[in-house]
C-alpha positions in Angstrom: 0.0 0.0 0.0 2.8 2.6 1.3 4.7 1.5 -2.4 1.5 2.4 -4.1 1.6 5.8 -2.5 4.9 6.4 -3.4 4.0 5.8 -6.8 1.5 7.8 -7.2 3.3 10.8 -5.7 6.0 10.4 -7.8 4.0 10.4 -10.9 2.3 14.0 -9.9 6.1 15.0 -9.5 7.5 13.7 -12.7 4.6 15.4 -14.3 4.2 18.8 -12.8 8.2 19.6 -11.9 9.3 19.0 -15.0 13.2 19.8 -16.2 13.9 22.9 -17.9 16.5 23.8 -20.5 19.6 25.4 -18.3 20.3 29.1 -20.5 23.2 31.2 -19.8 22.4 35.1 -19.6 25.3 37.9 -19.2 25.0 40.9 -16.7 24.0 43.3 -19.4 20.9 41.2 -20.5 20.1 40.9 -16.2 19.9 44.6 -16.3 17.8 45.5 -19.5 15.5 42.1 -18.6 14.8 44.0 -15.2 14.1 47.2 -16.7 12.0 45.9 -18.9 10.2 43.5 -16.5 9.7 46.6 -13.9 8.5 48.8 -16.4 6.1 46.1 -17.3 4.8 45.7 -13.8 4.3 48.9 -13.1 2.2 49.8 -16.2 -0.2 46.9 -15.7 -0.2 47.7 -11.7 -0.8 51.7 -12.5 -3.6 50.7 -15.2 -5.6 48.3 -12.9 -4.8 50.8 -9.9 -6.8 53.7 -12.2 -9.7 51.5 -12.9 -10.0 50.5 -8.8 -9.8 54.1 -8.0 -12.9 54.8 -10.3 -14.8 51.9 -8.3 -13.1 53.0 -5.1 -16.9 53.8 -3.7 -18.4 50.5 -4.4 -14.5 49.2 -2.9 -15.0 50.6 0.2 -18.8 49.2 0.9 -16.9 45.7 0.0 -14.0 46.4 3.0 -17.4 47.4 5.1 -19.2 44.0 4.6 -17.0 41.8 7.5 -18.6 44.4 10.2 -22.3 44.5 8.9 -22.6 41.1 7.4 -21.1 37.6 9.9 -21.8 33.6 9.5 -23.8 33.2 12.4 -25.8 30.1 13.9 -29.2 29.6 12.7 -31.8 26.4 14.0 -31.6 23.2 12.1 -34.8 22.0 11.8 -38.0 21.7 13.7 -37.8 17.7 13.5 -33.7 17.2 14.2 -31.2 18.7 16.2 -27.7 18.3 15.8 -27.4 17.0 19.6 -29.9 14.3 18.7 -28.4 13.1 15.1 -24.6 12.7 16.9 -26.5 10.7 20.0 -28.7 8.8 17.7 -26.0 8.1 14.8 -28.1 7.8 12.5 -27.4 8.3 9.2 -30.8 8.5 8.0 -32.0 11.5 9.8 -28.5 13.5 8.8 -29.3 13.1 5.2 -33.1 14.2 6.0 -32.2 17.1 8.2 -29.6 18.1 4.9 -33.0 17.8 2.9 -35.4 19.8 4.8 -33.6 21.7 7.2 -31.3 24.5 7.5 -27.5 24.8 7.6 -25.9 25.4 10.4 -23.9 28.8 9.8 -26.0 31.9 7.7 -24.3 34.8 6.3 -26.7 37.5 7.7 -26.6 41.1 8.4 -25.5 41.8 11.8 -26.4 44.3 15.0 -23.4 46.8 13.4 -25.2 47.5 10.0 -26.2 51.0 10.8 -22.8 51.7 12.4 -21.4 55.0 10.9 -17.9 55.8 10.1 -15.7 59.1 10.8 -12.9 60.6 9.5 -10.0 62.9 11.7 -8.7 64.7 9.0 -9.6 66.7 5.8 -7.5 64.2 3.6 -8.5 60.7 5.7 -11.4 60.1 3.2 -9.3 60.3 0.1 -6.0 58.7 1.1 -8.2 56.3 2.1 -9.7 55.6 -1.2 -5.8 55.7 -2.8 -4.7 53.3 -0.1 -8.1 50.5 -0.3 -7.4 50.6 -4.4 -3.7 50.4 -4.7 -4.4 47.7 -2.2 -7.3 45.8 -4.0 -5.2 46.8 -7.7 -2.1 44.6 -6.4 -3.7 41.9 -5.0 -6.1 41.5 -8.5 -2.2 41.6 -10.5 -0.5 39.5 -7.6 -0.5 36.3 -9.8 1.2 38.4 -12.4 3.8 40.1 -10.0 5.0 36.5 -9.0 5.4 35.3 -12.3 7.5 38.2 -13.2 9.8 37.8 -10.3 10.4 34.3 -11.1 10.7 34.7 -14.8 13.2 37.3 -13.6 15.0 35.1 -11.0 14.8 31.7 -12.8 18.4 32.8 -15.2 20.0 32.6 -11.8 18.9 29.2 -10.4 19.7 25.6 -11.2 17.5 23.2 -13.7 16.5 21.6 -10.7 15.1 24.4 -9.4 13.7 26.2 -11.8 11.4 23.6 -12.9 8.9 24.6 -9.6 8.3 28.0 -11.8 5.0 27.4 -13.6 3.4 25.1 -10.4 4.3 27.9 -7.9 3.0 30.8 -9.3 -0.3 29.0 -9.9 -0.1 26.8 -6.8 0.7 30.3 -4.4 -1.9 32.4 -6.6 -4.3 30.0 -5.7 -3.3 30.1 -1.4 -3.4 33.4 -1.6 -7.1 34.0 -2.9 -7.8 31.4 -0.5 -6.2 33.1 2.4 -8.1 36.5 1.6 -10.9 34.8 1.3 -11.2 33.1 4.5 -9.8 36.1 6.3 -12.9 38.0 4.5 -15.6 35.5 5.1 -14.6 34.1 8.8 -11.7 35.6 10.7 -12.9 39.5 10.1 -16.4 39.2 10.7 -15.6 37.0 13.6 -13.0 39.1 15.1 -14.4 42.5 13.8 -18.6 42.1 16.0 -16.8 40.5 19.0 -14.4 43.0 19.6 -17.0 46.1 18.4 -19.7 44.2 20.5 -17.6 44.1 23.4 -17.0 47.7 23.4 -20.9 48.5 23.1 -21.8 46.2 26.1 -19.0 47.8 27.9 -20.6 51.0 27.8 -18.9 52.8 25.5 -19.9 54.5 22.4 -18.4 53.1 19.1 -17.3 56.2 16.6 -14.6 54.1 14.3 -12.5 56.1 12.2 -12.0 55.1 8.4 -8.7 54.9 8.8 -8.0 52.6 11.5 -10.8 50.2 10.3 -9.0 50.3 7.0 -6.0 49.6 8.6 -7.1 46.8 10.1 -8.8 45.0 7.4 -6.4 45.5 5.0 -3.5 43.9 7.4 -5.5 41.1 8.8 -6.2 40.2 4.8 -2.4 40.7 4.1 -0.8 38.4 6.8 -3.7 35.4 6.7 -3.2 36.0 2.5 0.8 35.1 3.3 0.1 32.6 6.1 -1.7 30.6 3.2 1.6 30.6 1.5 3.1 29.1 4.4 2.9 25.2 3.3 3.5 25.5 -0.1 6.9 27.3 0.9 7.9 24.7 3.3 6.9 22.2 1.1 9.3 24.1 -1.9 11.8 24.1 0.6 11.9 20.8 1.3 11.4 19.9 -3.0 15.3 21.5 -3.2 16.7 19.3 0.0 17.0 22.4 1.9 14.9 21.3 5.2 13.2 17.6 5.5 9.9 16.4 7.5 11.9 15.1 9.9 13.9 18.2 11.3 10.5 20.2 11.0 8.9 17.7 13.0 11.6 17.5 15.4 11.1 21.6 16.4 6.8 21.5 16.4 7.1 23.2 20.0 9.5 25.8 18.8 7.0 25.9 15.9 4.3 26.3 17.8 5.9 29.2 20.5 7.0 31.1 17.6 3.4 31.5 16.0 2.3 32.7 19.3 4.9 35.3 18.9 4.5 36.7 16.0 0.9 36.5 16.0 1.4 38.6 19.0 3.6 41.0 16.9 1.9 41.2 13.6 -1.8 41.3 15.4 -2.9 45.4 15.2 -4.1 45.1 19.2 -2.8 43.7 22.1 -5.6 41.4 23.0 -5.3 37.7 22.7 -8.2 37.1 20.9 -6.9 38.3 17.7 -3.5 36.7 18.5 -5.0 33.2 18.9 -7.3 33.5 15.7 -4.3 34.3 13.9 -2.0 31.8 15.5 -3.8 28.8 15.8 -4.1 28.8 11.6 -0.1 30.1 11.2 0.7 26.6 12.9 -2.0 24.3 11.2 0.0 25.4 8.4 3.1 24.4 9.7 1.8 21.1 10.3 0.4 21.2 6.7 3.7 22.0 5.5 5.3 19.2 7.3 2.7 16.7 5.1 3.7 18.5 1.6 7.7 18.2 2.7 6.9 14.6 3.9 5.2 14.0 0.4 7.1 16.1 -2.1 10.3 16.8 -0.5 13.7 15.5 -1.8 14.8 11.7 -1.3 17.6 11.5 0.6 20.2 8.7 -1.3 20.1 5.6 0.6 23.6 5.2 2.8 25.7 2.9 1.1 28.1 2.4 4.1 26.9 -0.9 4.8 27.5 -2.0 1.5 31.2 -0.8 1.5 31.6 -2.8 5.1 30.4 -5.7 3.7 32.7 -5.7 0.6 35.5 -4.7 3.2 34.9 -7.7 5.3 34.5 -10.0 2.1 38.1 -9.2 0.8 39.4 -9.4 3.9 38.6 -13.0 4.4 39.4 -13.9 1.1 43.3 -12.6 1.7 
């Protein structure tokens, strides 16, 4: 069974990472192929940046959504509870309560949907605007920015290595959406109602500032975008023999301290809500990692000292 595995990994890999030709560039052609790659870039980023700022409005309603719209619980069904299908086991009554009843999350509005928003300054509004659509333009052109990095980079690495080209850029692309996306749809709404929430039954009266609430969204989408990254680079990693499952295995508490850390660090407030939402994920990932590097990573060449021993001992006793 484990050889059948094995096999089947190996295909995927002899199919997706294939060789590439090895071609030799001088220092000149470097320089002109970054000049001409920037300039690229920066046209296609300016272009897409123009056309967000003209739907900056309808942007900024989007960046509103996590605070007046959450998942929230809703009842299953009149006939079935949850409780009674997990006591009961039945299968029966799971696949009629997916029939007739109701899911268990909703994305509704929530208690914040009339909350209004300030602004401190004459220019807050506007810089604002800039800020949310040069945001929004890079990550619609972050796909392309990758692939131009490591069309640019790829003259400087080995065959071996610059075979990962094509799979990464769609493979990261792809963790990255997914990491915005979840941030967008779960960890905002989530952390965004609890922590306003808290403030109202506290008391106090919420008057949020455009900025800081921009602030925020924008850098919890930005880290949990990159934290999605975070097993496809280990597992890269491990594809060029630089670390192996076992050593990442071998330093899971250390792992697991340091996501703590700088959760605690990259988290906008101090409180450890929002530092265990955006830990507990940063070291899932690690352990997802240490799956693709256990998977994917590079075969180590089997020792060959006992062979050597063996053919020692075998001339030796012939003499």
């Amino acid at each position: 069974m484990a050889g059948r595995f094995e096999n089947f990994f190996k295909g995927i890999q002899d199919r997706v990472f294939t060789p590439l030709e090895d071609p030799k560039m001088p220092l000149t052609q470097h320089l002109e192929e970054l000049r001409v790659r920037l300039t690229r870039a920066v046209v296609i980023l300016a272009i897409v940046f123009a056309a967000s700022f003209y739907f900056s409005v309808q942007i900024m309603d989007l960046v509103r959504i996590p605070l007046q719209n959450a998942f929230v619980f809703v009842k299953f069904s009149d006939q079935y509870t949850l409780d009674g299908i997990i006591r009961h086991r039945s299968f029966s009554e799971l696949v009629a309560w997916l029939s007739t009843g109701q899911w268990v999350m909703k994305w509704e509005p929530t208690v914040l949907q009339k909350l209004p928003f300030v602004f401190l300054a004459p220019a807050e509004a506007i810089w604002n605007n800039v800020k949310v659509s040069m945001v929004f333009a890079a990550f619609l052109v972050m796909p392309y920015l990758l692939f131009e990095v490591w069309m640019f980079s790829s003259p400087g690495l080995h065959a071996h290595e610059r075979r990962f080209i094509m799979p990464f850029v769609f493979i990261s692309s792809i963790a990255f959406y997914m990491g915005l996306a979840f941030c967008y749809f779960v960890v905002l709404p989530f952390a965004l109602n609890f922590l306003v929430v808290y403030g109202l039954d506290s008391g106090f009266v919420p008057q949020l500032s455009i900025a800081a609430f921009v602030g925020f969204n924008l850098w919890f989408l930005l880290i949990f975008g990159l934290m999605f990254e975070l097993p496809l680079a280990i597992t890269l990693l491990a594809r060029l023999g630089w670390v192996d499952a076992v050593t990442l295995r071998k330093y899971w508490k250390w792992a697991l301290v340091g996501s703590f850390t700088v959760a605690a660090v990259l988290t906008p407030t101090p409180d450890p809500f929002n530092q265990s939402i955006m830990a507990v994920p940063m070291y899932t990932f690690y352990e997802l990692g240490i799956i693709g590097a256990k998977l994917f990573g590079k075969k180590k060449p089997a020792p060959v000292v006992a062979k050597t021993a063996s053919t020692t001992t075998a001339t030796v006793s012939s003499r």
